[in-house]
C-alpha positions as CSV (number, residue, x, y, z in Angstrom):
1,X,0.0,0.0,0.0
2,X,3.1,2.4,0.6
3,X,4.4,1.6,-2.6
4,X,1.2,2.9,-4.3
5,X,1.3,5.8,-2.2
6,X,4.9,6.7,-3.2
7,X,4.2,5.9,-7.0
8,X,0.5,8.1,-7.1
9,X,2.4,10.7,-5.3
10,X,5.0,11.2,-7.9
11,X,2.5,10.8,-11.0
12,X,0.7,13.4,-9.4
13,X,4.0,15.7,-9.0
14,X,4.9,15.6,-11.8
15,X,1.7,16.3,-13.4
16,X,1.2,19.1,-11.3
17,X,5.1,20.7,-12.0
18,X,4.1,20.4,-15.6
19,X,1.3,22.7,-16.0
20,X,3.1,25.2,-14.0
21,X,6.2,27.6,-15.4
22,X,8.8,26.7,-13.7
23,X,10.6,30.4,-14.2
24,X,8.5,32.5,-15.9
25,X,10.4,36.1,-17.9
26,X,10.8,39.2,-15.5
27,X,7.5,41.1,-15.7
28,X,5.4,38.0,-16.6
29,X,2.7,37.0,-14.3
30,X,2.8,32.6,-13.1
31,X,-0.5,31.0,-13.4
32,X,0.9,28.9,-10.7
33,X,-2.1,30.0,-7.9
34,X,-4.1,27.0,-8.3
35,X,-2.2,23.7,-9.0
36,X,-5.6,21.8,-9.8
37,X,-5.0,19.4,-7.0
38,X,-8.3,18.3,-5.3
39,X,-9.8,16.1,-2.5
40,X,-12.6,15.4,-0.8
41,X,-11.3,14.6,2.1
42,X,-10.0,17.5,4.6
43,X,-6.4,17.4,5.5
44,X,-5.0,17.0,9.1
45,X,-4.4,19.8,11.5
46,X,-0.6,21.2,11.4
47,X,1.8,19.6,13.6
48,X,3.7,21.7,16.3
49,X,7.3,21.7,15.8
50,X,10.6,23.8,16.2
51,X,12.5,25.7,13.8
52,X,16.0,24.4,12.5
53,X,18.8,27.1,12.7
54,X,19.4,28.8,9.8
55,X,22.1,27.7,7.6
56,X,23.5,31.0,6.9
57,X,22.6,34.6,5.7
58,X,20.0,35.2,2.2
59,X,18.1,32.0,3.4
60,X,14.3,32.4,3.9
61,X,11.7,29.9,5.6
62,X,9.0,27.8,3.5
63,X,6.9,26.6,6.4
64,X,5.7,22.9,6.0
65,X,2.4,21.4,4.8
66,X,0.1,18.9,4.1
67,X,0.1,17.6,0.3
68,X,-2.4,15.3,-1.2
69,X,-1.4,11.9,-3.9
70,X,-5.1,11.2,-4.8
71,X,-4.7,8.5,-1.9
72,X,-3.3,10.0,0.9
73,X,-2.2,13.3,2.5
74,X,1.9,13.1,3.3
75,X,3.7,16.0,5.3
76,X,6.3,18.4,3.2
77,X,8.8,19.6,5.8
78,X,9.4,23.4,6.7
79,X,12.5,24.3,5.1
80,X,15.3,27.0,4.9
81,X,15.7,28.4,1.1
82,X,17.1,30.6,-1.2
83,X,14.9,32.7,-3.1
84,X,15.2,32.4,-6.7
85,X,16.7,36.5,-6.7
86,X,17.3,38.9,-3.5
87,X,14.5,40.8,-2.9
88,X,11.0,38.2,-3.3
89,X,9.1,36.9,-0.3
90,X,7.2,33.2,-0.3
91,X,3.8,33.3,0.5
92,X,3.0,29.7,1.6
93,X,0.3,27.6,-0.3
94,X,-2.9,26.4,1.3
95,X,-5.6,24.4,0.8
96,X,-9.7,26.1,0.5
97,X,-12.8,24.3,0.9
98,X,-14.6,25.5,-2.4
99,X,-18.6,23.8,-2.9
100,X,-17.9,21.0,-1.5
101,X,-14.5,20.3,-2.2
102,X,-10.5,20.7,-0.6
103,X,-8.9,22.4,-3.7
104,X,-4.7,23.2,-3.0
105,X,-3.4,27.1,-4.2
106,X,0.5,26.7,-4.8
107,X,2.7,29.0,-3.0
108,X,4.7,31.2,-5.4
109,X,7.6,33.8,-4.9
110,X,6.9,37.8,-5.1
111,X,8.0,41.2,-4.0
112,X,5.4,40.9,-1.7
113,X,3.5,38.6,0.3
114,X,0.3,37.5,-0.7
115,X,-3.1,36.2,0.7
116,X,-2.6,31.9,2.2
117,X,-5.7,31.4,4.0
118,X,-5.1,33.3,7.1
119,X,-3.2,30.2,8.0
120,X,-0.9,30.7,10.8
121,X,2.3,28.7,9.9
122,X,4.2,30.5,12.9
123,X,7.7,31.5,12.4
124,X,6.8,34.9,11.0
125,X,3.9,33.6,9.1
126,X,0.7,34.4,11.6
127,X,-2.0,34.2,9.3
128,X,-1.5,38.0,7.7
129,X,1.8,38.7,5.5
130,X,5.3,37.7,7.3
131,X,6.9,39.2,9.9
132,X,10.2,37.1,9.8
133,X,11.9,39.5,8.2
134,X,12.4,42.3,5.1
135,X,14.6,42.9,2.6
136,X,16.5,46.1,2.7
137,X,19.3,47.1,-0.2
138,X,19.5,43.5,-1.4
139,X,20.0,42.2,2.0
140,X,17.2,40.5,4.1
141,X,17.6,41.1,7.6
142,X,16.3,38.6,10.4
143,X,13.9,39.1,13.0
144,X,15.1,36.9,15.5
145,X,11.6,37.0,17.9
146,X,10.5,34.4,15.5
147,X,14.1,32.8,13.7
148,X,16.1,30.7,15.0
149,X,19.9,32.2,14.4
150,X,21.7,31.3,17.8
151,X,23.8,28.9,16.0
152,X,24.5,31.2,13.1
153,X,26.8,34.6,12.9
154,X,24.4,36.8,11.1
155,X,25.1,40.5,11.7
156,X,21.7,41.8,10.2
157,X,19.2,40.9,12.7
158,X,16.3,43.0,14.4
159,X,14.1,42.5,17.1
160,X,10.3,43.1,16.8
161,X,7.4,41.3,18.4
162,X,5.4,39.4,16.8
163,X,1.5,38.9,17.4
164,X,0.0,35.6,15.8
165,X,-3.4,34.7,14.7
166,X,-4.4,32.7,18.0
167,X,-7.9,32.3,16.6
168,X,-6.6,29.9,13.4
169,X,-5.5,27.7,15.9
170,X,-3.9,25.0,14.0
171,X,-6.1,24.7,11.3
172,X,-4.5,23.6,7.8
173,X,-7.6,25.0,5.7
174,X,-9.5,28.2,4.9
175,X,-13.1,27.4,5.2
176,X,-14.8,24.4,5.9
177,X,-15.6,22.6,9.0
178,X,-12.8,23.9,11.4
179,X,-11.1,26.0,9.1
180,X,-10.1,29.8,9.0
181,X,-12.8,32.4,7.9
182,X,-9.9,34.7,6.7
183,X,-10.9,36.5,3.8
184,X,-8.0,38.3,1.6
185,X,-7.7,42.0,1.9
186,X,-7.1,44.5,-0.7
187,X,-3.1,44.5,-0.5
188,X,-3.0,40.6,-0.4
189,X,-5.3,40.6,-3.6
190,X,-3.2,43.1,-5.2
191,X,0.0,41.3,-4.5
192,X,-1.5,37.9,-5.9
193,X,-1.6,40.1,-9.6
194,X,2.3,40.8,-9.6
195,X,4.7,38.9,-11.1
196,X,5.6,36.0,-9.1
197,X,7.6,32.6,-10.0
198,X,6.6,29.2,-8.6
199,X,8.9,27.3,-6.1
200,X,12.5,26.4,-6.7
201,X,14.4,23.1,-7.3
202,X,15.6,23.0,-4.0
203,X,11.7,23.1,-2.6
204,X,10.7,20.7,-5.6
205,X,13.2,18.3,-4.6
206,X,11.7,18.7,-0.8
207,X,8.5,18.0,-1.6
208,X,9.8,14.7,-4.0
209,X,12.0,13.3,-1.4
210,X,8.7,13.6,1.6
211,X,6.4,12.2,-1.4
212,X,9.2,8.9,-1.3
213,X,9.3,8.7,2.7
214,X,6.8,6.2,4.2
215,X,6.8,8.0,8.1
216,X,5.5,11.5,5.7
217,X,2.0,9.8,4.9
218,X,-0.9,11.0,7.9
219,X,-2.1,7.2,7.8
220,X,1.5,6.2,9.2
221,X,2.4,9.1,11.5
222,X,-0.9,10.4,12.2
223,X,-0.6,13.9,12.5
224,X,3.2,13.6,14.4
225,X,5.7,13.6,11.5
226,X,8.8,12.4,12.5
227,X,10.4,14.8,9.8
228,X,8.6,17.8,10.5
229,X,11.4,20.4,9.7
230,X,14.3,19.9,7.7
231,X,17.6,22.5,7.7
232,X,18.8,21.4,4.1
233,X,15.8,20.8,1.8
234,X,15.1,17.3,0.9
235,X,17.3,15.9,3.5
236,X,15.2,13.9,5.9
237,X,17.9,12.2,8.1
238,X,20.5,13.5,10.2
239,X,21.1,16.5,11.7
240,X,19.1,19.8,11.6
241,X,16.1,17.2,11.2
242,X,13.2,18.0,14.0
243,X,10.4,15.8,14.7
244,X,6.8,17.4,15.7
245,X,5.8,17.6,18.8
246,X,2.8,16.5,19.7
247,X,-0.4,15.0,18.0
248,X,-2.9,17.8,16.5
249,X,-5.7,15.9,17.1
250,X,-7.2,15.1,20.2
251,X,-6.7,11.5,21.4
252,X,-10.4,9.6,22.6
253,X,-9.0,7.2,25.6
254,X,-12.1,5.3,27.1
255,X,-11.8,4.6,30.7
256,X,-10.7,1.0,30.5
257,X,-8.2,1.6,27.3
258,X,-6.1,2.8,30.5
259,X,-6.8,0.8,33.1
260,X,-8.1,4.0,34.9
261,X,-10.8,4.4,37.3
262,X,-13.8,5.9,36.1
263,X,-13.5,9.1,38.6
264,X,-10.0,9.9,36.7
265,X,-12.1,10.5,33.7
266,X,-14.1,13.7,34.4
267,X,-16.5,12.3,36.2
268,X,-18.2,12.5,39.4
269,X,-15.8,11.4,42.1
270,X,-16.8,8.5,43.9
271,X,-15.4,7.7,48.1
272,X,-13.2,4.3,47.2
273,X,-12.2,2.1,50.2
274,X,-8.8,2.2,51.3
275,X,-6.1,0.3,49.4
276,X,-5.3,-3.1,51.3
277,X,-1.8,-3.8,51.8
278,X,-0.6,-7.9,52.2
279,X,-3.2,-10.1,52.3
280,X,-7.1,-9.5,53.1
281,X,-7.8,-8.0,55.6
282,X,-10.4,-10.7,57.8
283,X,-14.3,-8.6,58.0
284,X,-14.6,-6.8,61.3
285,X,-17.2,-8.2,63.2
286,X,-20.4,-6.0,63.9
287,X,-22.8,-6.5,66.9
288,X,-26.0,-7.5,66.2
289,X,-27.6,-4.1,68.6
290,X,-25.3,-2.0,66.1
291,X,-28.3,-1.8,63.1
292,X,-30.8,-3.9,64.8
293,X,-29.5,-6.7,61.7
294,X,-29.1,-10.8,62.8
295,X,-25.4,-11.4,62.1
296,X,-25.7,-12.9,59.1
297,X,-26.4,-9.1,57.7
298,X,-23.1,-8.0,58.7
299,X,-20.6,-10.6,56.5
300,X,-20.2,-12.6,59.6
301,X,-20.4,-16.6,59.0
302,X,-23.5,-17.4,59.0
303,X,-24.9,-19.5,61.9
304,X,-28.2,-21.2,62.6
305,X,-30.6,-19.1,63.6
306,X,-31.9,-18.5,67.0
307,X,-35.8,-18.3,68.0
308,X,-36.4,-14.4,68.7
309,X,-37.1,-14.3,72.1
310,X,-40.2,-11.4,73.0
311,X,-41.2,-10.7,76.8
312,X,-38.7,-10.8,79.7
313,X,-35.3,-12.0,78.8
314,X,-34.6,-15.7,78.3
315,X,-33.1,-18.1,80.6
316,X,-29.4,-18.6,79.4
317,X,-29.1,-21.9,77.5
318,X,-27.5,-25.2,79.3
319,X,-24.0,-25.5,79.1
320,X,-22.4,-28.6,78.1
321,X,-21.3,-29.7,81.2
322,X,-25.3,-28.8,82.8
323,X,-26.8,-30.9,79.8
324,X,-25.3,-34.2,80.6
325,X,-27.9,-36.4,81.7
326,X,-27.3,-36.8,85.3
327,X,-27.6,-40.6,86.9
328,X,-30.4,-40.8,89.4
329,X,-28.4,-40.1,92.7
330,X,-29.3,-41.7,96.0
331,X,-30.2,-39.5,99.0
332,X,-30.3,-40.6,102.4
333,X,-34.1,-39.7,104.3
334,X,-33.9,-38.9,107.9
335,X,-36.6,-40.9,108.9
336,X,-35.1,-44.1,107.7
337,X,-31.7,-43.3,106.9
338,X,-31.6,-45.9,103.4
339,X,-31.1,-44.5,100.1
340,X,-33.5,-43.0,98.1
341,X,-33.5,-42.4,94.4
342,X,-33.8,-38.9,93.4
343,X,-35.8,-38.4,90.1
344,X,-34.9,-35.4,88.4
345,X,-36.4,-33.9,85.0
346,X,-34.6,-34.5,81.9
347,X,-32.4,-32.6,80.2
348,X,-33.3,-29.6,78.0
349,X,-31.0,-30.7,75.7
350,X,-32.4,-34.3,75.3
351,X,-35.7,-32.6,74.6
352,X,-36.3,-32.1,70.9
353,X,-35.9,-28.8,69.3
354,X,-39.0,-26.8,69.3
355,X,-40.2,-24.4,66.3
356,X,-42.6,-22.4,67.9
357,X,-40.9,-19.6,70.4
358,X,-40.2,-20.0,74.4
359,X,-43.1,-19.1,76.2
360,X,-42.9,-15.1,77.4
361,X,-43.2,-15.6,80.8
362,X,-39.5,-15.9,82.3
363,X,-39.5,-19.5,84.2
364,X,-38.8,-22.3,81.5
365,X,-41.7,-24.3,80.7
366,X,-41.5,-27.7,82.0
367,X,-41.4,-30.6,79.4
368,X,-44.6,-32.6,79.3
369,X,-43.3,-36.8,79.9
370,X,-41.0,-34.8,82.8
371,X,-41.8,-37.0,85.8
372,X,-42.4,-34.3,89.1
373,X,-40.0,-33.9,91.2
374,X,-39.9,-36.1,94.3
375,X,-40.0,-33.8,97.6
376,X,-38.0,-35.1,100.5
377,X,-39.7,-37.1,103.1
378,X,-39.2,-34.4,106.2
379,X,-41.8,-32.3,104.2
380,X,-44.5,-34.7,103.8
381,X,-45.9,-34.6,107.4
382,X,-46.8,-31.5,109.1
383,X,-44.6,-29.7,111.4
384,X,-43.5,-31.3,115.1
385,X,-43.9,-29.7,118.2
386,X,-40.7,-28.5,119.7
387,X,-38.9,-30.8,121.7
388,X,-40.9,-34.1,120.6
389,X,-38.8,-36.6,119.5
390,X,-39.4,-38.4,116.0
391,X,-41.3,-41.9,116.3
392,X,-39.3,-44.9,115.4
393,X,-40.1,-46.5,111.8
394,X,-41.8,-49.9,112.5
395,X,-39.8,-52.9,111.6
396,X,-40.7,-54.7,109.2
């Protein structure tokens, strides 16, 4: 698919170099304005990137742009560049959404600077003319607010500030969906009927050698060119080569793409339990009274439930060691002095388990075959006398 990319994008080069004059006579206007390329589809934003030093004095900056093969849009790095003669400013190309359609208007070179869309290419070129720099006596002199010449002993420099068109953003179209609303003024019209001559060799062979480099096309780099700017046109490796920035367009990360919380995402924050360290932390236990909630409401393990007890407050239940059933014991009378076997009731916990509740009255019901309890002989007669003496028990 690359290789048709590269091959469309030098047919259509070509094609478009050969219905342009490529130097035209002094005095003769270029019909070089519109370059007949078209597309219907609307090409990226412009990367963000950083100037290259200049690679001496009489070199001017091309800023960099999107260009179209019919298949795909590619990126043409910004570029230092001799004119074709002292004294002509570039004014860049740019692409216009006309009826429905992205046409491309070549840049060309000209005494003065034309109208490009109100794009705002930076580097001197805000949207409205270029204030990189002028010519003066054959000499073009530097602004260096907006040129990078620190590495570079040029003696005709000035400082002047520069205000850029903030509100093109970085839009790469006039018109259109997201594009400028810039509209050319009467010097920029008047400067697009001069005589002006169509881009050098040196920025033909730029645009050829981005055309042949697979990391140029938007489907591969997708708005970050790694070749952004270039020092030496054409040269896309080495050094005085800068890579963009940062993406133009927006990246759309759903929440779990990241692994990312849903609060992290411009939404409502949500309270989130503290992070456990080691291993889990065992549920704390919560009384019963706490919520008025059985324990099996509170995480707790659950354990067989209990009758609810209603009315005066339960006998405790049996321990272990007080449900044993006890062997009859033996208890001496005083009238006799044998032994006596003492019944006692059984067990509650011999007793089956009931399903209706415990009676609301505080004493424990008795259970019904529970044999009544045998009272000790001294009770069974009424009271003696004091003093008399207890009657012997006949023999028998």
């Amino acid at each position: 698919m690359q290789n048709l990319k590269i091959a469309i994008s030098t047919i259509t080069m070509l094609a478009a170099f050969l219905v342009m004059p490529l130097h035209p006579a002094r005095g003769q206007a270029c019909t070089c304005a519109g370059s007949g390329i078209r597309s219907e589809e609307a090409p990226p934003p412009l990367p963000d990137y950083e100037q290259p030093p200049v690679p001496g004095p009489g070199y001017l900056w091309t800023p960099g742009y999107w260009a179209w093969n019919n298949v795909d849009y590619y990126w043409v790095p910004g570029t230092w560049v001799e004119p074709p003669r002292p004294g002509l400013l570039w004014t860049p190309g740019y692409w216009g959404f006309v009826n429905g359609v992205y046409a491309f208007n070549q840049g060309y070179w000209g005494p003065q600077v034309g109208f490009y869309g109100g794009i705002a290419y930076g580097f001197g070129y805000t949207g409205l003319g270029y204030q990189g720099g002028r010519w003066t006596n054959g000499t073009f002199f530097y602004n260096s607010t907006v040129n990078n010449i620190t590495n570079t002993s040029i003696a005709n420099v000035y400082n002047q500030t520069v205000v850029s068109n903030n509100a093109a953003g970085r839009a790469s179209v006039n018109g259109g969906p997201g594009g400028t609303v810039a509209r050319p003024t009467a010097e920029e019209e008047a400067a697009s009927r001069e005589p002006h001559e169509g881009p050098t060799s040196q920025q033909r062979a730029n645009v050829r050698a981005a055309s042949l480099n697979e990391g140029s096309f938007a489907s591969a780099n997708h708005g970050i060119p790694a070749v952004a700017a270039t020092r030496q046109p054409g040269n896309l490796k080495g050094p005085g080569v800068v890579q963009a920035k940062e993406a133009a367009l927006p990246k759309s990360v759903p929440p779990a793409a990241e692994g990312k919380p849903l609060e992290e995402h411009n939404l409502p924050s949500v309270p989130r339990p503290p992070a456990a360290h080691g291993p889990a932390a065992e549920p704390k236990p919560v009384p019963p009274a706490a919520e008025g909630k059985p324990l099996e409401e509170h995480n707790l393990p659950s354990a067989p439930s209990q009758p609810a007890t209603h009315g005066p407050a339960a006998e405790p239940k049996p321990t272990a060691e007080q449900t044993r059933t006890a062997a009859p014991q033996e208890q001496k009378t005083p009238e006799t002095g044998s032994k006596k076997a003492e019944t006692r009731p059984e067990s509650p916990a011999s007793v089956p388990h009931a399903s209706k509740p415990e009676a609301p009255h505080a004493a424990q019901a008795q259970p019904k075959d529970a044999k009544p309890k045998a009272e000790p002989a001294q009770h069974a007669a009424s009271p003696k006398p004091a003093g008399e003496k207890p009657k012997p028990a006949p023999e028998h």
